[in-house]
N, C-alpha and C positions, 0 to 999 in steps of 0.2 A: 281220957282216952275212950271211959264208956260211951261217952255222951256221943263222941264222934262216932266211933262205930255204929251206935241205933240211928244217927241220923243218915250213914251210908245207907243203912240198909233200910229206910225208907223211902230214900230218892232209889235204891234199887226195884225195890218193890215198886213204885210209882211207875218206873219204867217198863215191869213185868206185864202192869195192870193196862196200860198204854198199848202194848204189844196185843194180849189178850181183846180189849175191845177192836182195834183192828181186825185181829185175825175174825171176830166173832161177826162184825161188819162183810168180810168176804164171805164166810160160811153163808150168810144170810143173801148175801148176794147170789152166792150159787145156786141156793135154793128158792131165789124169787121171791123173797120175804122182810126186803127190808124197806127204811123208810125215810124221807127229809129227815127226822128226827136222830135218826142212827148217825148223820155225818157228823149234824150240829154235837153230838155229845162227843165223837172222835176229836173233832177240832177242840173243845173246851177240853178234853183231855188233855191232850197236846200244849193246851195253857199252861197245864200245872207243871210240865218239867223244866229242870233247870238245861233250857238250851239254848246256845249262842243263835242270836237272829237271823243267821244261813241254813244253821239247822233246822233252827225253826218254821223258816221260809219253806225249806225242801219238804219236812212233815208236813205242812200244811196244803204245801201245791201236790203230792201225792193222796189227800187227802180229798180234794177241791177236783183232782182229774179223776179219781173213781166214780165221784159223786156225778160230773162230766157224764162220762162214760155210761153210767146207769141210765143215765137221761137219755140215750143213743141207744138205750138197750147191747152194748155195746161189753156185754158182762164179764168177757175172758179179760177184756182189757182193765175193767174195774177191778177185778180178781186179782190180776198181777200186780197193779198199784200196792193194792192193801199187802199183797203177798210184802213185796221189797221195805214198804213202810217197817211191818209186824217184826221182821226179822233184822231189819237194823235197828228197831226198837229194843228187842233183846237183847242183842249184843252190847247194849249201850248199861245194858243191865251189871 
């Protein structure tokens, strides 16, 4: 029974960490600071959870439309992507 609970609370924690680079993704967006490199490591985050390949598809296309959206200078919209990602991530937690 220990064994399982440290393993929940890795995949929880995994999901926390997941939330956080998102949200840290938006903040950087807000402030005109981010980079190609910021998305690629959101997506490879997104790798490591354990989630069904709809969910995964939806993480990832809100991931792929922020990035989008930056490209268009298009920031509020980038912002809210990462917004709805971040906090379904947490909940997932």
């Amino acid at each position: 029974m220990a064994i399982q609970q440290q393993q929940t609370i890795k995949v929880e924690q995994r999901f926390l960490q997941a939330s956080s680079v998102a949200r840290n993704l938006q903040m950087a967006i807000r402030r005109g600071s981010f980079n190609d490199r910021q998305f690629e490591n959101a997506l490879v985050t997104l790798e490591t959870l354990p989630l069904a390949t709809d969910e995964f598809d939806l993480a990832q296309s809100r991931v792929r439309n922020a990035a989008d959206f930056s490209a268009k200078h298009e920031y509020g919209a980038a912002s809210y992507e990462l917004t709805l990602l971040a906090n379904w991530l947490k909940t997932r937690a």
